[in-house]
C-alpha positions in Angstrom: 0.2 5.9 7.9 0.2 9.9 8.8 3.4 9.9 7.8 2.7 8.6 3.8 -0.3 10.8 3.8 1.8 13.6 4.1 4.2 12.5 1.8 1.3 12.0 -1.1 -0.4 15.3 -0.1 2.9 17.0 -0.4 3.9 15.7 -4.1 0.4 16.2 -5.5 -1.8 18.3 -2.9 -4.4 16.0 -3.1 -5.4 13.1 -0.2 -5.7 8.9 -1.0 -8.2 7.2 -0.1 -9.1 5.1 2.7 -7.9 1.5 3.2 -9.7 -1.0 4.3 -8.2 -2.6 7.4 -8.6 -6.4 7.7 -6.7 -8.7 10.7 -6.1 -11.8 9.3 -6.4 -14.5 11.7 -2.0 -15.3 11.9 -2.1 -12.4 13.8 -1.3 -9.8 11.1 -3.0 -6.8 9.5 -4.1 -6.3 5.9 -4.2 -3.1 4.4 -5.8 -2.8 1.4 -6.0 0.6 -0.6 -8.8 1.1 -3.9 -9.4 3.6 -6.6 -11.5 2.1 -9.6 -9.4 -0.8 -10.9 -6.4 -0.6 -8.8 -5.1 -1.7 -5.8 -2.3 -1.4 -3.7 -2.6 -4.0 -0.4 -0.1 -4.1 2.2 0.5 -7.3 5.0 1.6 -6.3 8.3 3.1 -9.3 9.9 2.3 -10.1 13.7 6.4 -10.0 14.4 8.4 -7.4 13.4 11.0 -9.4 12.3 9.3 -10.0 9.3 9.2 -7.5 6.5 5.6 -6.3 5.6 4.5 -7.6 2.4 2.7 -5.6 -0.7 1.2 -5.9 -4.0 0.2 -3.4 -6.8 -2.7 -3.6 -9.4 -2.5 -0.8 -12.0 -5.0 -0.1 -14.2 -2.7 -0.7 -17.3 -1.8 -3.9 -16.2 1.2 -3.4 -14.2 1.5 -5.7 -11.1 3.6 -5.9 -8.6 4.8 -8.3 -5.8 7.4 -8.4 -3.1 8.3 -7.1 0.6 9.3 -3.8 1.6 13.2 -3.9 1.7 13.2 -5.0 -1.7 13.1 -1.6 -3.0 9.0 -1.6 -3.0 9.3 1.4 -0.4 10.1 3.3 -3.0 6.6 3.1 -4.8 5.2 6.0 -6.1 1.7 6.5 -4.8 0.5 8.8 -7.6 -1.5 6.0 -8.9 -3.9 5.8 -6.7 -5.5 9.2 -7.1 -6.1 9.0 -11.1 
């Protein structure tokens, strides 16, 4: 988490905000990131050799879907702060 917080404050010298942090009763951990209308959530599995699992709301009706190793890592994060 540090370590994307960084990242975001380094590309636009500003900070996110907050997630929420939700476990989920399979054992994993929900992650869930707001800013008015959009959302970025993230689903930690309970074994690693799952691949977590994430989903994007924009504003201007972008959405979406998939796990990270399927080239979702490489989201930009911007959105989130306007």
């Amino acid at each position: 988490m540090s370590k994307l917080v960084r990242r975001v404050h380094s590309v636009v010298a500003a900070t996110i905000p907050l997630p929420e942090i939700s476990p989920i009763p399979d054992g994993s951990i929900d992650v869930h990131w707001r800013s008015g209308d959009r959302l970025f959530a993230l689903n930690v599995p309970a074994t690693p050799d799952q691949p977590p699992t994430c989903y994007l709301r924009g504003n201007d009706g972008t959405n979406l879907k998939g796990t990270l190793g399927e080239g979702l890592e490489a989201l930009d994060v911007k959105w989130l702060l306007f």
